[in-house]
Structures are given as C-alpha cells and as structure tokens.
GUMI-385212 format. One record per residue (C-alpha): residue number from 1; z, y, x. Coordinates in nm, 4 decimals, decimal comma. Layout:
REM residues N
+------+----------+----------+----------+
! nuro !       pz !       py !       px !
+------+----------+----------+----------+
!  NUM !        Z !        Y !        X !
...
+------+----------+----------+----------+
***
This chain:
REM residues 347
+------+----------+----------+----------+
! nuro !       pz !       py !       px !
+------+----------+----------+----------+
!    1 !   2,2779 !  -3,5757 !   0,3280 !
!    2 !   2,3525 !  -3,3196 !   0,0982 !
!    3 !   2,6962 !  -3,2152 !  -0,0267 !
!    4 !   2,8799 !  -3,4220 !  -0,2564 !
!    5 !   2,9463 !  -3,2260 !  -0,5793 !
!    6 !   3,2807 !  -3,3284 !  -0,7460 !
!    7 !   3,4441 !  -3,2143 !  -1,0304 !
!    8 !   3,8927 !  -3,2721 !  -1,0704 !
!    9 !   3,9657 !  -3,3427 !  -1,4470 !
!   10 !   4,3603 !  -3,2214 !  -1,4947 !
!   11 !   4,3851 !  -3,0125 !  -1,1776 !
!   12 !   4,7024 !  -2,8481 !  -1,2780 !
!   13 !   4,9373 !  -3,1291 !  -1,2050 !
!   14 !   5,0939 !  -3,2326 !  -0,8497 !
!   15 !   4,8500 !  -3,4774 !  -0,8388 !
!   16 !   4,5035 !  -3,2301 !  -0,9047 !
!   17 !   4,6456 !  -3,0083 !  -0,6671 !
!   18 !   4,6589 !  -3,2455 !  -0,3877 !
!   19 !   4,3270 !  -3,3629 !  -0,4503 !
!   20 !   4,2134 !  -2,9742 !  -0,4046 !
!   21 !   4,3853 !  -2,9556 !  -0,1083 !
!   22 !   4,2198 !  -3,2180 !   0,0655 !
!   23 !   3,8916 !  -3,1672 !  -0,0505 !
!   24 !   3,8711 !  -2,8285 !   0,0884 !
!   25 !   3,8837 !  -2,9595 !   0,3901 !
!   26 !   3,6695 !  -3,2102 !   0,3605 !
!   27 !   3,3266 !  -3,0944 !   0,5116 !
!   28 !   3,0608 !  -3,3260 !   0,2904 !
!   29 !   3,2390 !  -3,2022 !  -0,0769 !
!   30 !   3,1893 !  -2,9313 !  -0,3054 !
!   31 !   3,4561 !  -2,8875 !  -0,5550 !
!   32 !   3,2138 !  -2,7280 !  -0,8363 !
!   33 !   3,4817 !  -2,7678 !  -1,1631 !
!   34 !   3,8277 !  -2,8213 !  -1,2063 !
!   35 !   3,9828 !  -2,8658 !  -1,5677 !
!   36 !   4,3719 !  -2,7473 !  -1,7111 !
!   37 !   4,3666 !  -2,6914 !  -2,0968 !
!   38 !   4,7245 !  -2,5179 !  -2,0245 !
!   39 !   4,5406 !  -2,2677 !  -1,7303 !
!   40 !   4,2156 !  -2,2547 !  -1,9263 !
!   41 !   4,0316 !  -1,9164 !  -1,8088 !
!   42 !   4,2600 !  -1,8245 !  -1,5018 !
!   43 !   4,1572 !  -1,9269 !  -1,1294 !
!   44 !   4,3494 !  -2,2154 !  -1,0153 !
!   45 !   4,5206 !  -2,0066 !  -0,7569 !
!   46 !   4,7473 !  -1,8367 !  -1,0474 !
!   47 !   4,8710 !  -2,1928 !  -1,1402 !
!   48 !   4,9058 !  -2,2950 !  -0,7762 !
!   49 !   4,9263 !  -1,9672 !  -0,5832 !
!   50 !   4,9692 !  -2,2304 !  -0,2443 !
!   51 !   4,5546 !  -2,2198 !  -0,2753 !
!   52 !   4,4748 !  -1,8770 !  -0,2872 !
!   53 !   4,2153 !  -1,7908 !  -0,0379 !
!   54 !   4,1056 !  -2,1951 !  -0,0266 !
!   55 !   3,9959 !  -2,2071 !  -0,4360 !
!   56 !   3,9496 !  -1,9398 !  -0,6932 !
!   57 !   3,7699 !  -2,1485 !  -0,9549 !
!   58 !   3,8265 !  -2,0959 !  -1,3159 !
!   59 !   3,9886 !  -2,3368 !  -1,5003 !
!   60 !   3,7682 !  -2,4880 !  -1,7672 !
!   61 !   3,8436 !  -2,6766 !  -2,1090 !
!   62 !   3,7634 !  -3,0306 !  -2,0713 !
!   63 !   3,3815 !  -3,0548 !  -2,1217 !
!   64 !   3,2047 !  -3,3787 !  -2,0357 !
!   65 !   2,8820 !  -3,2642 !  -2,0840 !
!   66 !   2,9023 !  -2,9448 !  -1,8644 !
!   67 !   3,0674 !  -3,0731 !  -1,5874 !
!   68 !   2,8576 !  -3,4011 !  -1,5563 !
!   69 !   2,5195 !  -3,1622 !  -1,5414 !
!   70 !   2,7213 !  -3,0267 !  -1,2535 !
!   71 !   2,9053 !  -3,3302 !  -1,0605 !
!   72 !   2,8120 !  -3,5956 !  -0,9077 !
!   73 !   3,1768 !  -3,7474 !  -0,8744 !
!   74 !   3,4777 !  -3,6783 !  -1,1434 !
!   75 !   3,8080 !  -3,7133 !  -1,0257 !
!   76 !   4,0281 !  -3,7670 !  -1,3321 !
!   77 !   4,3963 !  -3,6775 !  -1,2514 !
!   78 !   4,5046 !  -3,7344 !  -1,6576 !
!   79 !   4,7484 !  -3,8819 !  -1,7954 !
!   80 !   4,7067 !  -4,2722 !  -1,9255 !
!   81 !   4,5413 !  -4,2447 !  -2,2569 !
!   82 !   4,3563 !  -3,9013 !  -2,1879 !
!   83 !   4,1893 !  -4,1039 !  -1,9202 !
!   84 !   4,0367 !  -4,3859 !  -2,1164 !
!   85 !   3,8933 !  -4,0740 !  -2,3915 !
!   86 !   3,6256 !  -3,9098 !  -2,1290 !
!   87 !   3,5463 !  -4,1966 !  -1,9001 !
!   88 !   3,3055 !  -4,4124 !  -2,0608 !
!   89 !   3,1081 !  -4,0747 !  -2,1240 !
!   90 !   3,1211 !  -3,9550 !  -1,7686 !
!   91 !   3,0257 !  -4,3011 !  -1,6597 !
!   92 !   2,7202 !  -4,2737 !  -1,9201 !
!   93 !   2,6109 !  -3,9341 !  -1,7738 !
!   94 !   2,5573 !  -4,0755 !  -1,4679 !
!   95 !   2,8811 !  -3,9575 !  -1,2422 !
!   96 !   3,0559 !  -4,2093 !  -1,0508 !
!   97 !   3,4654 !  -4,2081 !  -1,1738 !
!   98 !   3,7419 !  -4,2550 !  -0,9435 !
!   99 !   4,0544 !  -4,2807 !  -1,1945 !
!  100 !   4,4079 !  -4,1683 !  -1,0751 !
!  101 !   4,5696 !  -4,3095 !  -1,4427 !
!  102 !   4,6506 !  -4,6460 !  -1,5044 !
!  103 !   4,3798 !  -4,7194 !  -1,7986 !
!  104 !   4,1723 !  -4,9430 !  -1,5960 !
!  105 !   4,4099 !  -5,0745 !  -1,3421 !
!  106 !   4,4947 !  -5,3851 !  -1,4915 !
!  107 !   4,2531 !  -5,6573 !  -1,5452 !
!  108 !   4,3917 !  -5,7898 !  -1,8810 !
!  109 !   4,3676 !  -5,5772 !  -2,2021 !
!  110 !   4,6543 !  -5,7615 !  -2,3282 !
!  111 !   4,9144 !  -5,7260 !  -2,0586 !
!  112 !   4,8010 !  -5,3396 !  -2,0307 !
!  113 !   4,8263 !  -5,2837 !  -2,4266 !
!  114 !   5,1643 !  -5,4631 !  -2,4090 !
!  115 !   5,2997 !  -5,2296 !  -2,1204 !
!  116 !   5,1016 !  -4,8769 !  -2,2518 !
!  117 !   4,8953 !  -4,8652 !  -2,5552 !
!  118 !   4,5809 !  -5,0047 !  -2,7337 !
!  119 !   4,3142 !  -4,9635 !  -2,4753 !
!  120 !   3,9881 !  -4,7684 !  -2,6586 !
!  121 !   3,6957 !  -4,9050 !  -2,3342 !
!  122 !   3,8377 !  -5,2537 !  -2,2411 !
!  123 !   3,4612 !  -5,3536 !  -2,2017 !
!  124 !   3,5054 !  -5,1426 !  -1,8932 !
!  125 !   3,8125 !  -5,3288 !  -1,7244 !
!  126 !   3,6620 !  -5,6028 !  -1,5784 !
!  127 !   3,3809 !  -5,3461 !  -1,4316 !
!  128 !   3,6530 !  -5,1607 !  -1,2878 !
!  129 !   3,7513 !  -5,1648 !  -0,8921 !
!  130 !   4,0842 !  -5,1628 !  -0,7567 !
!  131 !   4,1153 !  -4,8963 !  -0,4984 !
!  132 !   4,3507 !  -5,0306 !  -0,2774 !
!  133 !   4,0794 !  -5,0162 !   0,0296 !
!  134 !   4,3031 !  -5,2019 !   0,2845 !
!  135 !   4,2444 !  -5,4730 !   0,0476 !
!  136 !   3,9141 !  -5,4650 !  -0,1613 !
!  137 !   3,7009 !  -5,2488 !   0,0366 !
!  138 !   3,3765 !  -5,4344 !  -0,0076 !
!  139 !   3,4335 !  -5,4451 !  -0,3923 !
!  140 !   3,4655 !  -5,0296 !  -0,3667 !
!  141 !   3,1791 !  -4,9365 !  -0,1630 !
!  142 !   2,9316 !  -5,0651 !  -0,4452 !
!  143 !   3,1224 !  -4,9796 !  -0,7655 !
!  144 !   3,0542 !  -4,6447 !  -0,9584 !
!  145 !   3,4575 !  -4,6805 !  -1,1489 !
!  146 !   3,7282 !  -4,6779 !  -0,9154 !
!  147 !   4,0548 !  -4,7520 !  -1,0380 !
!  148 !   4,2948 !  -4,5921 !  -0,7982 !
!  149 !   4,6302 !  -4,7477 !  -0,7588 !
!  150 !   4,9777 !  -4,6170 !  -0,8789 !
!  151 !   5,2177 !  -4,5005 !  -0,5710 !
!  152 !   5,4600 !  -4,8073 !  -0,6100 !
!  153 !   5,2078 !  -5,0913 !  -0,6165 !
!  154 !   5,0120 !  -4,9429 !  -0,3305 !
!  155 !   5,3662 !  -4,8947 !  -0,0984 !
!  156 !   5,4105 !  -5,2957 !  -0,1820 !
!  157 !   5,0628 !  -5,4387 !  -0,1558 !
!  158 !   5,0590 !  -5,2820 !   0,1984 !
!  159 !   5,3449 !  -5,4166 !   0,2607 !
!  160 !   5,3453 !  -5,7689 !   0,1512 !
!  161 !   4,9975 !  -5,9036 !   0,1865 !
!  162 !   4,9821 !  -6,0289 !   0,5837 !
!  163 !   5,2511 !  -6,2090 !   0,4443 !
!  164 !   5,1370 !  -6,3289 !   0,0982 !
!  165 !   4,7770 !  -6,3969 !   0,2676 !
!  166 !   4,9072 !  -6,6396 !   0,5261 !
!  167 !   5,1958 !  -6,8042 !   0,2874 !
!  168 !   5,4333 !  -6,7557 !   0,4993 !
!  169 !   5,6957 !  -6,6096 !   0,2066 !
!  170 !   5,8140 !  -6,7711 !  -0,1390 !
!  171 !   5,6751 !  -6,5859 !  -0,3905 !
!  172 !   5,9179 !  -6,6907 !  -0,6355 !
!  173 !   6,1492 !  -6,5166 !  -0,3931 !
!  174 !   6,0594 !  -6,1365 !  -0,4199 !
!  175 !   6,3054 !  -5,8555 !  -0,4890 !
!  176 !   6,1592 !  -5,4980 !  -0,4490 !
!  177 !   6,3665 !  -5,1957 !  -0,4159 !
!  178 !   6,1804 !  -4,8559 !  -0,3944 !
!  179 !   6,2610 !  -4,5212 !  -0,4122 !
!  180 !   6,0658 !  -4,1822 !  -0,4772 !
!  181 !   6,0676 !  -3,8255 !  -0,4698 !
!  182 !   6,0880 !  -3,6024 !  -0,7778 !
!  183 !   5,7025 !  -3,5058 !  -0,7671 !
!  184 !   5,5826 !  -3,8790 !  -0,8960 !
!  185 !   5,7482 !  -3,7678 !  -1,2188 !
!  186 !   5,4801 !  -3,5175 !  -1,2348 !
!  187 !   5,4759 !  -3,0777 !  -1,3150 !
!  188 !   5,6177 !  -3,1041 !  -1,6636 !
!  189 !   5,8939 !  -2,9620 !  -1,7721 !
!  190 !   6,1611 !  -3,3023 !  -1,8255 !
!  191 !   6,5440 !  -3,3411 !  -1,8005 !
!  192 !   6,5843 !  -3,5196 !  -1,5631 !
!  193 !   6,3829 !  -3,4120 !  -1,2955 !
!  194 !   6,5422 !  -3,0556 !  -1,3174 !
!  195 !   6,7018 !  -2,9466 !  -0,9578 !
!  196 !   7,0467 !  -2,9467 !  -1,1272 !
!  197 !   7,0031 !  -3,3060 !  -1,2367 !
!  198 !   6,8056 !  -3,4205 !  -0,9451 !
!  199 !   7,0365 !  -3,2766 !  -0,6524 !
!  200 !   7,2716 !  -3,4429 !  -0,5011 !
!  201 !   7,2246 !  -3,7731 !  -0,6943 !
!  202 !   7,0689 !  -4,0720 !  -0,6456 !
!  203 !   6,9706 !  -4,3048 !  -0,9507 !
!  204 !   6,7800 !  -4,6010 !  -1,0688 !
!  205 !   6,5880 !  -4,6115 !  -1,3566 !
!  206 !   6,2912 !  -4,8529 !  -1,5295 !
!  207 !   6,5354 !  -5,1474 !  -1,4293 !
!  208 !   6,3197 !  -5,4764 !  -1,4934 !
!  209 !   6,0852 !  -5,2526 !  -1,7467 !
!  210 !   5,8883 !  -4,9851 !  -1,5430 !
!  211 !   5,5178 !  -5,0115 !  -1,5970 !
!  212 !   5,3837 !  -5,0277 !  -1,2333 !
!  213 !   5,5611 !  -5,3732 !  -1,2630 !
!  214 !   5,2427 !  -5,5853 !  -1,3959 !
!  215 !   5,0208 !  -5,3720 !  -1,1175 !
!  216 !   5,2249 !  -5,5177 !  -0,8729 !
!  217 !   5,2135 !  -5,8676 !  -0,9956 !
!  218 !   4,8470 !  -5,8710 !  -1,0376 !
!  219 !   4,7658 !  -5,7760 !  -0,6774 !
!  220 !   5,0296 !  -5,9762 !  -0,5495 !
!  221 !   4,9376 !  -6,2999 !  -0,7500 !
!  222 !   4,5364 !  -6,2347 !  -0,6354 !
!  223 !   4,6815 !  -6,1997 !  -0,2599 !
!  224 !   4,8856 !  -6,5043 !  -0,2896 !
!  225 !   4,6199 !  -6,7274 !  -0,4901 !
!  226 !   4,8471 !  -6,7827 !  -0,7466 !
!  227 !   5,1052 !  -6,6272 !  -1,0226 !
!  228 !   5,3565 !  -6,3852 !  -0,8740 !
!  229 !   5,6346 !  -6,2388 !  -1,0766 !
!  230 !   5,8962 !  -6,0074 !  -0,8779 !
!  231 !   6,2077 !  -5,8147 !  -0,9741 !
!  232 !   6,1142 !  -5,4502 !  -0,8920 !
!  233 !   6,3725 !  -5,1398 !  -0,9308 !
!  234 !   6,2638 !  -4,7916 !  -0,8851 !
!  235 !   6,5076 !  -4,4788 !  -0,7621 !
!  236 !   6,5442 !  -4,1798 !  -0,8074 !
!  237 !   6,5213 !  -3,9537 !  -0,4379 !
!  238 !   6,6525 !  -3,6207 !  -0,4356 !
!  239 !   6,3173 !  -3,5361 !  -0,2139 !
!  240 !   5,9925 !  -3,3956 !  -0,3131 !
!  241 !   5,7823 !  -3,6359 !  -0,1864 !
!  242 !   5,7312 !  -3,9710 !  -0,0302 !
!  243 !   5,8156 !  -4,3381 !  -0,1557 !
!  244 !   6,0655 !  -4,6140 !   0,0432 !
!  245 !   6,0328 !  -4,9091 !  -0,0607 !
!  246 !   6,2582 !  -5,1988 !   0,0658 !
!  247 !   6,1191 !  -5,5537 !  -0,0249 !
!  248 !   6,2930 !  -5,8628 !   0,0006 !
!  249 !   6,1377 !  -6,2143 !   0,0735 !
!  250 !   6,2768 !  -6,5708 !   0,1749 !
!  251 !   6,0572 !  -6,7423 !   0,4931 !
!  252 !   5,9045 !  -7,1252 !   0,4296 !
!  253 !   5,9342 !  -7,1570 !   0,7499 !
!  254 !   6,1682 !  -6,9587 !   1,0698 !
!  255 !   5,9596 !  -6,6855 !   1,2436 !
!  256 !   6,1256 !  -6,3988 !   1,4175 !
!  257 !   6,0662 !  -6,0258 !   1,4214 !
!  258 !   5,8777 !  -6,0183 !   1,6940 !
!  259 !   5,6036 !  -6,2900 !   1,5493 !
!  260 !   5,5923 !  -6,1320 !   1,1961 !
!  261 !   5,5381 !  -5,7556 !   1,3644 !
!  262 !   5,2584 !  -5,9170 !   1,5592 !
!  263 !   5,0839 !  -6,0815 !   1,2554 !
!  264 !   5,0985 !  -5,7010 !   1,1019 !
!  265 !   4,9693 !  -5,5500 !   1,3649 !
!  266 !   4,6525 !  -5,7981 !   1,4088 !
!  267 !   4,6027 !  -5,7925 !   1,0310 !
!  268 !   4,6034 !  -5,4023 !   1,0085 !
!  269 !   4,4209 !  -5,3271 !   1,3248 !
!  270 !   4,1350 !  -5,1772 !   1,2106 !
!  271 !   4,3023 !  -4,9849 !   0,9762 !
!  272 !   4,2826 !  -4,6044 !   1,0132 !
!  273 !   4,6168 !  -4,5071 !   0,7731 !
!  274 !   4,8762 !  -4,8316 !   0,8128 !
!  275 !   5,0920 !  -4,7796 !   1,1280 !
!  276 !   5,2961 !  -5,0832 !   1,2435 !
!  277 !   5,6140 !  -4,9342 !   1,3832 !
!  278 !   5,6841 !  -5,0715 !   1,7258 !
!  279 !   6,0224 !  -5,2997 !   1,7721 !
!  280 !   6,2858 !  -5,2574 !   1,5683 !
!  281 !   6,1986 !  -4,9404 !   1,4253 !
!  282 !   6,1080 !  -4,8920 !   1,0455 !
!  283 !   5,9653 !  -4,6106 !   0,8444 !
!  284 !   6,0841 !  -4,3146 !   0,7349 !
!  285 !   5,9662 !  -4,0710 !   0,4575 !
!  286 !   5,9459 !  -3,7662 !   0,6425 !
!  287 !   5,7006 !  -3,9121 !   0,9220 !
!  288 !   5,4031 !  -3,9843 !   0,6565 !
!  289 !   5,5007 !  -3,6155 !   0,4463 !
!  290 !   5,1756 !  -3,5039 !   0,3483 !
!  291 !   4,9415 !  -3,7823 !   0,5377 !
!  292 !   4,7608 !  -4,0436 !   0,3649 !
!  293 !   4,9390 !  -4,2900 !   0,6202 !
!  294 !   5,1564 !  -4,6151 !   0,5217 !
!  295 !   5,3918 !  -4,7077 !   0,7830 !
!  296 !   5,5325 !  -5,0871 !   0,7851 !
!  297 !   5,8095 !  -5,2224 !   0,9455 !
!  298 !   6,0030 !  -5,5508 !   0,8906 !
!  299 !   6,3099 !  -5,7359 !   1,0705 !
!  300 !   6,3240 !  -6,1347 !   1,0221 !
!  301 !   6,7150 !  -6,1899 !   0,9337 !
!  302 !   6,6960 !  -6,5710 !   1,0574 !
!  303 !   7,0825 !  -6,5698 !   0,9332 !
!  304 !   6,9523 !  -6,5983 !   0,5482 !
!  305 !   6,5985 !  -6,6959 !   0,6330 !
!  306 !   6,4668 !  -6,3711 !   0,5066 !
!  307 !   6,2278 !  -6,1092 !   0,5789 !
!  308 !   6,3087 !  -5,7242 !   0,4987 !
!  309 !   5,9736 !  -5,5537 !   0,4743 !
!  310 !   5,9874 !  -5,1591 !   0,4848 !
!  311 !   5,6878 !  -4,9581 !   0,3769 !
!  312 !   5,6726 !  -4,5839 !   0,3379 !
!  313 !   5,3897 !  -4,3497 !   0,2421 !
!  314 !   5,3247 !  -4,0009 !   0,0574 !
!  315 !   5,3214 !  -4,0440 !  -0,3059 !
!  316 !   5,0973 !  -3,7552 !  -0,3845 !
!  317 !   4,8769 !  -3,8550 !  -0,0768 !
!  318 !   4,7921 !  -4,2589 !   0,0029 !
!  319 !   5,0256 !  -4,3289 !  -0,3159 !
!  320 !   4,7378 !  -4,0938 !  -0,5145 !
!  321 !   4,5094 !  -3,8166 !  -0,3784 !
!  322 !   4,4635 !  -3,9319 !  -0,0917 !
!  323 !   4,3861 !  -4,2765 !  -0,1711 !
!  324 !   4,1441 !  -4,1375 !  -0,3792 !
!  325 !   3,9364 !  -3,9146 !  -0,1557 !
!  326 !   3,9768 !  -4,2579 !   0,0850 !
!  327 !   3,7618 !  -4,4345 !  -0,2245 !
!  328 !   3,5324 !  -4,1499 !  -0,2638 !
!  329 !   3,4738 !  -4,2139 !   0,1141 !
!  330 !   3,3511 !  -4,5725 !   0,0470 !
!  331 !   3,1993 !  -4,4919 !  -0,2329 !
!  332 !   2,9624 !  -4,2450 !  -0,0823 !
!  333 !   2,9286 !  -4,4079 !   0,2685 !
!  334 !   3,1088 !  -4,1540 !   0,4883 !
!  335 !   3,3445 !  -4,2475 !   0,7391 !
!  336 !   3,6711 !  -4,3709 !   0,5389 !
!  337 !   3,8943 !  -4,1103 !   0,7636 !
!  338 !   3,6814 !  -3,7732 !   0,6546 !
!  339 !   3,8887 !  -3,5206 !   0,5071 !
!  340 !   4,1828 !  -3,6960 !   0,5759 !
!  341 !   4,2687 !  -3,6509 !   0,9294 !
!  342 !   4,6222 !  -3,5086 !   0,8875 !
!  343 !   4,8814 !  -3,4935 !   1,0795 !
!  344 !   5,2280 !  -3,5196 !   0,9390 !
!  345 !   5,4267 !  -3,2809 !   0,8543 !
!  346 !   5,7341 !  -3,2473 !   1,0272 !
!  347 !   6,0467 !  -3,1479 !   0,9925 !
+------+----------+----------+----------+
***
C-alpha cells in the first residue's frame, strides 16, 4: 500500500501542530502541505520551533486546488466558518475530509445556525460522519467527510454511553461539570487566557450557553434512543492541557460500584484508548498528557442513588488530533492504534 498523502489546513494553531506531531510518526503518512496565512512562506518549524528537525515544510496560502492535486486526505484544523468555505471543494476534488471544526457536527442546520452562524453546505450535514469511533465506527470506515468531535462532547460520550445504552440512568437527570486546560482556547492572542489571568485561578464560564452543549445532546439523545437535554458547565484549568469532566446521573434502579465498573469494562474491552480504572480509583489529567487515551472511572453513591462518572482525556489529542488521525485510521483501513501508540507523559 502506498503512503497516504495528507495535507493539514490551519497548521499554525495548537491543534495543527498536534496533528504534525503525530503524523510524523506515523509510518503509512506523508505530510505533503500544511497551510497558515499568518506563517505564509516560512517553514513550520519557525512558528513551532518544538518540530525542527521532524518538519521543515513551507507554509502555504490556502489553495484548494494545489493541495488537492497533491493530497489524498485534508485535515482541516480551521476555525468554524473557515471550515464550511473549502470543504465542499476539497470533497469535489476527490480528497477525503476529516473536519476538526464544528460545521458539520451537528445534524440539524437549524440548531447549528442557532448556536454558530448560517451554515453555507448544509446539503453536506446529513452526509457527514461523527468521529467519535468508540461509538460509530462502522459509519467512519466508509465515509469520505469525517466530522471529528469537539474535546467536551467526546470526554462525555465516553463517559456516559454503557450507561445511556443499557438505561440504567435518568436522562432527565444529567448535570455535567468539566474542566480544561488553557490550550482548548486555542494560539490567539485573548484576555483571558493570558498567564497573568489564567494563574492561580480557577473559573467557569459558557454557564448554560457554551456551544459544545447541543453536540452533547445529540449524541447523548442517539445513545439513549430518545431526547436528552443536560446542564453542562465548563472551567477554566490553570493547566495546559487535558479535560476533567465530572458527570452526574440518578440510577432507575440500585447497582453498586463494583457492578457499574464491570459493565464499563465489558463494554470498552476491545477498545485500544478507554482505560477503566481499577476499584475506586478515577482519572486524572496528567496520566492521559499527550496520549490519545480516555480514562473512566465512576463510584455508585447508593446514599442519593447516584452515579459520579469521571472521564479524563488530552484535549489536543483524543479531544482533537488524535481523534482525528484515529478516523483517518478507519478511514484508510490501517490498524486504528497506528501512529498513536504513546505513552503518557509523566510528570
């Protein structure tokens, strides 16, 4: 089989730099383009000296028509809005898309116009594959427009469905509290990710309005078989990297710990990258740093008739680049762990 030839569209953010990162090490790719309009000209080493000696490409300007002649996959790693502006043509030049934005994510135009902005391809949303592979890998393998899922839904899907699947929670019943390092607010220059603003704090913000709240409904209500709506409140970490999230759910019927940890662990099984933690442990951040891993753990709190499911992962890795190099892996029929076979990194 010859190498894969893939191109990363927005390279220069924490998100196209992960992607580059694991690609290089992946031994079936070829990274032949990656795009910055802000680095146009200048290897991609000057904007991320951390890959000098891995990748000196140039950075180009953003043309479709060059880089499909060249590609055979195209990451895009844009913003939402950018996104939906090139895909349709890379799709039409034959290159298979996996998507790191939200444009095709959600299933209904309306709900996405209502949360972002007037959608410019919705004929494409209903062609469009969720990427969550745990979940919809037989939809992935045969689709040529991945939509790869935002960090927060993917750290809750994970985490909810053996539950969801088998209706053993209320849905009516979910709380979700998550927290994430600075990087998921992306490279840019903003307030309030500066160190001085960041450090030392601690914060919530997107209470009951942050926009990877219909995402999580969606996959929810499809793994549930019916409408789900849940409360979900993202923090602030003063961390680089990783996302906690803590998720809340009342029991139909009373099941301990140990049964629910067992149901995890027989429904994840075969799963290369979710790690059931053993007993009473739960996750924690710094044992997925830089893995495409999700680790679950959970503790049945038969005082209130709750479960308290933990999930952790790498926002920049399974909760984005990682995930997506997992697609391209279905996509193209190589084993799903290629390229990703990372160990942590720790402390």
């Amino acid at each position: 089989m010859t190498m894969l030839k893939v191109a990363v569209v927005g390279a220069s953010g924490y998100t196209g730099v992960e992607l580059i990162r694991l690609l290089i090490g992946h031994p079936e790719v070829e990274i032949v383009s990656v795009t910055s309009r802000q680095h146009e000209g200048q290897p991609i080493s000057q904007a991320f000296p951390s890959l000098a000696g891995f990748c000196e490409l140039l950075c180009e300007p953003l043309d479709v028509a060059s880089i499909a002649l060249r590609s055979d996959l195209v990451f895009t790693a844009l913003p939402h809005k950018s996104a939906m502006e090139v895909i349709p043509d890379f799709l039409q030049a034959g290159c298979k898309v996996v998507d790191l934005s939200a444009d095709y994510r959600l299933d209904d135009q309306q709900v996405y116009e209502h949360w972002y902005q007037q959608h410019s391809s919705p004929e494409l949303l209903s062609e469009a594959v969720y990427g969550l592979p745990e979940l919809f890998r037989e939809q992935i393998a045969g689709a040529r427009l991945i939509a790869n899922p935002g960090c927060y839904p993917t750290s809750v899907a994970l985490g909810l469905a053996p539950l969801l699947e088998q209706k053993l929670i209320d849905p009516a019943s979910l709380i979700i509290d998550s927290k994430s390092g600075t990087s998921g607010a992306g490279r840019g220059a903003k307030q309030g990710s500066l160190y001085c603003e960041v450090n030392e704090g601690f914060k919530a913000y997107g209470v009951a309005s942050h926009r990877h709240t219909p995402e999580i409904e969606q996959t929810l209500s499809k793994l549930a078989g019916e409408p789900v709506q849940v409360n979900f409140t993202p923090h602030l970490l003063p961390i680089n990297r990783g996302i906690l999230s803590t998720i809340y759910a009342s029991l139909r019927q009373p099941l301990a710990t140990a049964e629910l940890l067992d149901l995890y662990r027989q429904r994840y099984a075969a799963e290369a990258f979710v790690r059931v933690m053993p007993g009473n442990e739960l996750p924690n951040v710094a044992h997925v740093r830089g893995t495409n891993f999700c680790d679950l753990g959970l503790v049945s709190d038969e005082r209130t008739g709750r479960v308290i499911v933990v999930s952790a992962i790498d926002n920049l890795v399974k909760g984005a680049a990682g995930q997506a190099v997992q697609n391209m892996n279905l996509l193209r029929g190589y084993k799903e762990q290629l390229g990703l076979g990372i160990v942590p990194i720790f402390p």
